[in-house]
C-alpha positions as CSV (number, residue, x, y, z in Angstrom):
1,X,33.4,28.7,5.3
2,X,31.5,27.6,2.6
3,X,28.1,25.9,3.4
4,X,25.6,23.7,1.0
5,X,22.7,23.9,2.2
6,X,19.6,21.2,0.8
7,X,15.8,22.3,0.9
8,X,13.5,19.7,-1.3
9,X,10.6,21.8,-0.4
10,X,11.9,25.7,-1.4
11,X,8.8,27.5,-0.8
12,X,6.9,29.4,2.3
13,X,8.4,29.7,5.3
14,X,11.0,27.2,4.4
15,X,11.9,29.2,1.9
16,X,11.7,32.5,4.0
17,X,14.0,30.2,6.6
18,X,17.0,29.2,3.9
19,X,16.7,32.5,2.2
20,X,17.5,34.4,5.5
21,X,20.3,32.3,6.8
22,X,22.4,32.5,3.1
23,X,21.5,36.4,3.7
24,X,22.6,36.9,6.6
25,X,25.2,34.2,7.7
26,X,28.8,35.3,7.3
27,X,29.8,32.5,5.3
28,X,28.9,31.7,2.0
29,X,25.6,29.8,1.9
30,X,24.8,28.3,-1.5
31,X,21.3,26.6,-2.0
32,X,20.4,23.5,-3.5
33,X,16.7,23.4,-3.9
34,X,13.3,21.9,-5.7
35,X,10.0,22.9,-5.9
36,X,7.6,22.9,-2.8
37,X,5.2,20.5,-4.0
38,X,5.0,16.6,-3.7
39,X,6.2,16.1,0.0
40,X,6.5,12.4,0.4
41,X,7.7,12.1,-3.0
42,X,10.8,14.5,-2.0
43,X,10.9,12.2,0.9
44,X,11.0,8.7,-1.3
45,X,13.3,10.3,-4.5
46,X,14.0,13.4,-3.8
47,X,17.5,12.3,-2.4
48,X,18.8,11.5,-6.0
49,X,18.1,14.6,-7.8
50,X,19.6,16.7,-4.5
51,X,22.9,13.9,-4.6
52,X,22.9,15.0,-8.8
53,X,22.0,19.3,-7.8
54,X,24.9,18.0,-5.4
55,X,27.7,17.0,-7.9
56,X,26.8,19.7,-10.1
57,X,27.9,22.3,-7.9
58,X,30.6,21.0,-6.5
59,X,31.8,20.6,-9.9
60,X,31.3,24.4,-10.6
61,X,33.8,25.0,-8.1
62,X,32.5,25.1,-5.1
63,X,34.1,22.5,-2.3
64,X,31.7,22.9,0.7
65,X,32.8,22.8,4.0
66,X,29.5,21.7,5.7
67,X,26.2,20.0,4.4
68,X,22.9,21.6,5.9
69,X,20.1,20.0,5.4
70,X,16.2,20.0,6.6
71,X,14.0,17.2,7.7
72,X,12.3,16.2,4.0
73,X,16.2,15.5,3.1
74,X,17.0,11.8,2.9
75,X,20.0,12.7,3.8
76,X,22.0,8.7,4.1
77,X,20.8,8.7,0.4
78,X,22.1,12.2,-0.6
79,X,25.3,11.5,1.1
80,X,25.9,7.7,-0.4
81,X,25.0,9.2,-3.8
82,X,27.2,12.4,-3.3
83,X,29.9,10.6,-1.9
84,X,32.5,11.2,-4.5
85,X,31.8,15.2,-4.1
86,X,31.3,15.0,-0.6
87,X,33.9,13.0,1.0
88,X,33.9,13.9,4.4
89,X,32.2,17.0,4.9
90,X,30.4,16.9,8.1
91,X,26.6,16.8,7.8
92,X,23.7,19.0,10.3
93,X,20.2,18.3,10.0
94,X,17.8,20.9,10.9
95,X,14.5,19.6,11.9
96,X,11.3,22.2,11.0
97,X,8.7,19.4,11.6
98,X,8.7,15.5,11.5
99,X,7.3,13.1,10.9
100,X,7.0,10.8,13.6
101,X,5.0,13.3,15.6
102,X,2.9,15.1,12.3
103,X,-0.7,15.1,13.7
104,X,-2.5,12.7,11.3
105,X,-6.1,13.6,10.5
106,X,-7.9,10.3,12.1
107,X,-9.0,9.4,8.6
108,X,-5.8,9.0,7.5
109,X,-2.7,6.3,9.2
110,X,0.5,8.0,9.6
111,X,3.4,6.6,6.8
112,X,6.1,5.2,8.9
113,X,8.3,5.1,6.1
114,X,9.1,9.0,6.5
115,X,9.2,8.5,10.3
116,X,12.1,6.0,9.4
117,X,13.6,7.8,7.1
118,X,13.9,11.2,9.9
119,X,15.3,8.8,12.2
120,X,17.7,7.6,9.9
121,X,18.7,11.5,8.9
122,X,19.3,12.4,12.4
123,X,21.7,9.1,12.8
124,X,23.1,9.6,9.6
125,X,24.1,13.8,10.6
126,X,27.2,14.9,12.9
127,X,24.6,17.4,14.4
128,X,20.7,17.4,14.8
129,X,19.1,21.0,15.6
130,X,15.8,21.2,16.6
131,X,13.5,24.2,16.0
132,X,11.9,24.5,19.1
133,X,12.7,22.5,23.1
134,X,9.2,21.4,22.8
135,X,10.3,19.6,19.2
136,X,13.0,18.0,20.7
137,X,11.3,16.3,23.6
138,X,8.2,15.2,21.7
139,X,10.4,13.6,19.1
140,X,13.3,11.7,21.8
141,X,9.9,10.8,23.0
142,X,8.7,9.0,20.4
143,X,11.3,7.1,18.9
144,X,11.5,4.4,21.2
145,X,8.1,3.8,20.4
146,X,9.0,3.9,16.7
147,X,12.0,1.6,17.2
148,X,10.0,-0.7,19.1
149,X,7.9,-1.8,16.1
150,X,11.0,-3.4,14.6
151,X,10.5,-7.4,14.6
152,X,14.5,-7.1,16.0
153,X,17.6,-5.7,16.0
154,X,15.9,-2.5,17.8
155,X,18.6,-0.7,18.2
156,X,17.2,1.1,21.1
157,X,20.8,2.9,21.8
158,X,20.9,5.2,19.0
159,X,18.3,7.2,20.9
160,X,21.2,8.2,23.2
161,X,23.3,8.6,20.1
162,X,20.8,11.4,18.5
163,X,20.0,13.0,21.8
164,X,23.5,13.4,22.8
165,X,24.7,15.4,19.4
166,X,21.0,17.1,19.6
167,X,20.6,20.7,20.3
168,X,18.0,23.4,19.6
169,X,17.9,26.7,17.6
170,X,15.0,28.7,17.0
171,X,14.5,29.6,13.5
172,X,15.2,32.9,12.2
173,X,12.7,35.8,10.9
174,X,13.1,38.6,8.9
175,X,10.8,40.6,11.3
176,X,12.3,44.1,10.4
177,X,11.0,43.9,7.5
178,X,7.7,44.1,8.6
179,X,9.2,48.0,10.1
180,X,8.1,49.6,7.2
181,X,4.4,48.7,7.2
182,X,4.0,49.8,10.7
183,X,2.0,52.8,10.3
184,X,-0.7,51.3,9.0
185,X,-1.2,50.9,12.8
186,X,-1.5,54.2,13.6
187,X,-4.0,54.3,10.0
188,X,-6.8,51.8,11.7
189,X,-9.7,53.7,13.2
190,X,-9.2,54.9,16.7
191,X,-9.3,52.3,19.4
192,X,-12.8,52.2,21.0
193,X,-14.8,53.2,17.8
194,X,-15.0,49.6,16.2
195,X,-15.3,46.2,17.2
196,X,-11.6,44.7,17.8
197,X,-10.5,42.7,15.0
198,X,-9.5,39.2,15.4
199,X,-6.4,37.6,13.4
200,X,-6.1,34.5,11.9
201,X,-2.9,33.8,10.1
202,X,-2.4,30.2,10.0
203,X,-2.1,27.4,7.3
204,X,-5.9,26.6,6.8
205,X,-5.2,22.6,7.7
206,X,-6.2,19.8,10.2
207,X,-3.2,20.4,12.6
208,X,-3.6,24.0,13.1
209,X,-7.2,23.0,13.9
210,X,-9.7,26.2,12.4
211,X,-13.3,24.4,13.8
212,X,-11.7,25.0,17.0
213,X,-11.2,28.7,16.4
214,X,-14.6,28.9,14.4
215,X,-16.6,27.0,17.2
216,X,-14.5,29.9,19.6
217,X,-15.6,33.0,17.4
218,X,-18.8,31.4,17.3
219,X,-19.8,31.9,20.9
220,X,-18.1,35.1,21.5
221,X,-20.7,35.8,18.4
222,X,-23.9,34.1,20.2
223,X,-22.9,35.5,23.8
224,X,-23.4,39.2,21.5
225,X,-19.3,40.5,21.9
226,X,-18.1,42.4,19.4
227,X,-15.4,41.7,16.4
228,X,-14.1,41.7,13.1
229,X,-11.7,39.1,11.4
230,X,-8.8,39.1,9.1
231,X,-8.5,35.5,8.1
232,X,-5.6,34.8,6.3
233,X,-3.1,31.7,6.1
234,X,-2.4,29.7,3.1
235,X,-4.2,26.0,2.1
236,X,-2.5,23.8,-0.4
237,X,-6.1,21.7,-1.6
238,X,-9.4,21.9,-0.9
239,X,-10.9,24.6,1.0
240,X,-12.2,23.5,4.7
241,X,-15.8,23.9,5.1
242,X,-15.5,25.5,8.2
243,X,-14.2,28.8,6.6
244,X,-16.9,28.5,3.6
245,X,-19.5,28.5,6.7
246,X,-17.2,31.6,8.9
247,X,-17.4,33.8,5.3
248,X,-21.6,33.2,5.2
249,X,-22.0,33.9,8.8
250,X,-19.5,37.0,9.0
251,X,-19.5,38.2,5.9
252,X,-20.2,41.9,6.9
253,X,-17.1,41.4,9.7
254,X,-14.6,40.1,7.5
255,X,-12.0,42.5,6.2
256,X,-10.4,40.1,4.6
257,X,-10.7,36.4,3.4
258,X,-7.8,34.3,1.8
259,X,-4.3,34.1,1.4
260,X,-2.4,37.0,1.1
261,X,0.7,36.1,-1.0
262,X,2.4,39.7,-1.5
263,X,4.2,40.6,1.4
264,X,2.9,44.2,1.3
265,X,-0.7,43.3,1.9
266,X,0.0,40.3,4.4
267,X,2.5,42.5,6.5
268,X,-0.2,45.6,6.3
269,X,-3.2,42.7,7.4
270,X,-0.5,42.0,10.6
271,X,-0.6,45.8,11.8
272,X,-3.9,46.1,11.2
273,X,-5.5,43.5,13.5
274,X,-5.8,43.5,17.3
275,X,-5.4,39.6,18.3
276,X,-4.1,36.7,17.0
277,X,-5.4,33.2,18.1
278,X,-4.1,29.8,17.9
279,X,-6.0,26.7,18.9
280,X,-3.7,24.5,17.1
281,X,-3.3,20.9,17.9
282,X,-0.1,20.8,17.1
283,X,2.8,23.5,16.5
284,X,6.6,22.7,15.7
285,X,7.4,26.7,16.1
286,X,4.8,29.0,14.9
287,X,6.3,32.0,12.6
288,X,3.2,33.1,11.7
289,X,2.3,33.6,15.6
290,X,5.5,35.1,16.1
291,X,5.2,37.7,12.7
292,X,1.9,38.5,14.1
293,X,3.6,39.1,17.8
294,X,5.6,41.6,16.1
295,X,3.4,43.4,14.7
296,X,1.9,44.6,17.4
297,X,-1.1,41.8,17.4
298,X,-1.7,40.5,21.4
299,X,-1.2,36.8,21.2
300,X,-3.7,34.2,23.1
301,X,-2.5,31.1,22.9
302,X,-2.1,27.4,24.5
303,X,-0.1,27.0,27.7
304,X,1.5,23.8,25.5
305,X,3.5,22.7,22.3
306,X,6.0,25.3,21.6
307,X,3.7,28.3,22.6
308,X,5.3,28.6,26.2
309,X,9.3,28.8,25.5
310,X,8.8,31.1,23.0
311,X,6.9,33.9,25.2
312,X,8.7,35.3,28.2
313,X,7.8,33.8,31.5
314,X,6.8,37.6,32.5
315,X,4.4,37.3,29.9
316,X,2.4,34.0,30.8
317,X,0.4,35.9,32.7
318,X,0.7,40.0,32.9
319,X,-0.2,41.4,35.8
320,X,-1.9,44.4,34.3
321,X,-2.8,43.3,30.9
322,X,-4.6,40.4,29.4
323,X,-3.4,36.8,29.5
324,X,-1.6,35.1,26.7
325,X,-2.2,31.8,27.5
326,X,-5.2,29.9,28.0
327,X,-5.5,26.2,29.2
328,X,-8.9,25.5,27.9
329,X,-11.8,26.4,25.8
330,X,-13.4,28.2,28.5
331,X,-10.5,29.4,29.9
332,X,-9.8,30.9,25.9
333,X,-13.6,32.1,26.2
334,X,-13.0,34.0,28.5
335,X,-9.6,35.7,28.1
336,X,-11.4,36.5,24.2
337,X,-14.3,38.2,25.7
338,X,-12.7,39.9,28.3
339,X,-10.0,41.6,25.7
340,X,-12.7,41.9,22.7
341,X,-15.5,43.9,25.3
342,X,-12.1,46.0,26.3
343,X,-12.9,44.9,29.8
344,X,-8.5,43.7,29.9
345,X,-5.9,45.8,27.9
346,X,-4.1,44.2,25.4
347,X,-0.3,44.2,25.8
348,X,1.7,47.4,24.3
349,X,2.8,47.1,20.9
350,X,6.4,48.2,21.9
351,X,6.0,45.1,24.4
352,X,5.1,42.8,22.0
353,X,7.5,43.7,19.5
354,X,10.3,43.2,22.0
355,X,9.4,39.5,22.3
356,X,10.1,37.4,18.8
357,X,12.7,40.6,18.4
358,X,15.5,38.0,19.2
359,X,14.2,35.8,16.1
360,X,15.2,38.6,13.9
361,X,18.4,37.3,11.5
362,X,20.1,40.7,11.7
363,X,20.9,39.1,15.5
364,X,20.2,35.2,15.2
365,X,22.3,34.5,12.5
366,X,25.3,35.4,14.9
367,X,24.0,31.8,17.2
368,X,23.7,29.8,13.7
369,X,27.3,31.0,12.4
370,X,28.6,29.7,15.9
371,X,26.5,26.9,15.7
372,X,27.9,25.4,12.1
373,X,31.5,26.8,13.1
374,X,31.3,24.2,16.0
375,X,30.5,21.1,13.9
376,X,32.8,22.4,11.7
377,X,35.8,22.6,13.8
378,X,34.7,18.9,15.5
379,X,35.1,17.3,12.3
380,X,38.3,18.7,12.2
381,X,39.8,17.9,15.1
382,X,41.7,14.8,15.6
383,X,40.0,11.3,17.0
């Protein structure tokens, strides 16, 4: 089955996303992409130049059974544009993040115009997949809301219409190829004989909130426990002051500051650190998290947004190990502490690797082949 696949924003984990299901799905993937800059303008235009990208290939030869295409997509305007390349090829759109639920920092008023046009997307698709349960509900949540703004003809009952041909696939990652970096592991210097070093792998924005960690870090560092920090995680403009203030006062403690781009060096940063933290506000899935999972780093994290469906229930709270959840700062205090003065034991690393290990594409692609295969053979069948 051949598969066109549109991405407006090719780059980061997006990238990682489409590159790993044309690898690994077997059908024949081809990718229709721009440049991962300029969001709402791929929102507002970019449906013209994916409809031309479009037309182009299908002129080339190749006759696509199925459009896939993500949430920055305007996908009624690719498909009206595209029409006379497109006929009736059915249509999924995946949803990484959108943007009626995007936490908006409270200087700013959230576009509905993009809210719309996701709304329009999922009515426009034959299938709408959501990353993540949590995803799912937020957003069914708040497009009634959404609709309700409308000075008339509401429409209220295409809620029901997206929910019923809604369903939800976790993302894949190429985890295993993080394998090859695991020794650097067994390199660190033996447990017990430095501070435990604390992971931050996160984009360095409002929604993944880093004063929250830093105001964390900085009373484990006033009530005297021990640690180091790795803090890594990409930012797209200007750098927040809060990790300016984290590099003057840990200076000493940081092994490393800034993004790390090459794989190599990011993957090595994963093995090496002890914990990884969230205190995000909001999370559509988490990759990072879950890279960080599997590489051997003990996860403590909210006991909300997507955090709890994708750690096993017999991992909320181990019996014989630290917690992974938290349900407040003091509660995260605490479970810190506790793990950074080695007063709990971290999870195993074989445990932890075992949990994002379904995420891995050499096994999930299997449950997105089936997935397409079924809106495939819908289309098909007779009405």
């Amino acid at each position: 089955m051949n598969i066109l696949a549109l991405e407006p924003w090719y780059s980061g984990s997006r990238r990682r996303f489409l590159d790993g299901l044309a690898e690994h799905s077997a059908h024949d993937v081809r990718s229709v992409t721009m440049p991962g800059r300029f969001w709402q303008w791929r929102m507002e235009g970019g449906g013209v130049t994916l409809a031309q990208k479009v037309g182009s290939v299908v002129e080339g030869g190749f006759q696509p059974d199925l459009l896939f295409a993500t949430d920055l997509v305007n996908l009624p305007a690719v498909l009206s544009l595209a029409r006379p390349h497109l006929s009736d090829v059915p249509a999924v759109a995946y949803f990484h993040e959108n943007q009626l639920t995007y936490p908006v920092p409270p200087d700013e008023e959230r576009e509905r115009a993009y809210a719309i046009t996701n709304y329009l997307s999922a009515l426009a698709a034959d299938r709408v997949v959501f990353n993540t349960q949590s995803h799912f509900d937020e957003f069914i949540e708040a497009l009634p809301q959404l609709l309700r703004d409308f000075p008339d003809f509401t429409n209220m009952h295409t809620v029901r219409d997206i929910r019923d041909k809604s369903t939800v696939l976790h993302p894949g990652l190429d985890l295993r190829a993080h394998d090859q970096y695991a020794g650097a592991r067994t390199e660190r210097t033996p447990r017990g004989t430095s501070p435990p070093i604390v992971l931050w792998n996160q984009r360095w924005e409002y929604d993944k909130n880093p004063s929250g960690f830093f105001r964390m870090m900085n009373r484990l560092d006033d009530a005297g426990v021990p640690f180091q920090l790795i803090l890594a995680g990409k930012h797209f403009y200007e750098q927040p002051e809060e990790f300016e203030r984290a590099f003057e006062r840990y200076a000493g403690r940081i092994l490393h500051y800034g993004y790390a781009e090459d794989f190599d060096a990011y993957s090595r940063l994963l093995h090496r650190a002890d914990v990884v933290v969230s205190t995000a506000r909001h999370e559509f899935f988490g990759a990072a998290i879950q890279e960080a999972i599997y590489c051997g780093c003990h996860p403590v994290l909210p006991n909300r947004l997507s955090y709890p469906e994708l750690i096993p229930e017999t991992h909320h709270r181990p019996l014989l190990h630290a917690p992974v959840l938290y349900d407040d700062e003091d509660h995260l205090f605490e479970v810190l502490r506790s793990i950074l003065e080695r007063e709990e034991r971290p999870l195993p690393p074989d445990t932890l690797r075992q949990m994002p290990a379904p995420l891995d594409w050499a096994s999930h692609a299997e449950d997105y082949d089936d997935m397409l295969e079924a809106v495939a053979e819908h289309s098909l069948a007779p009405a």
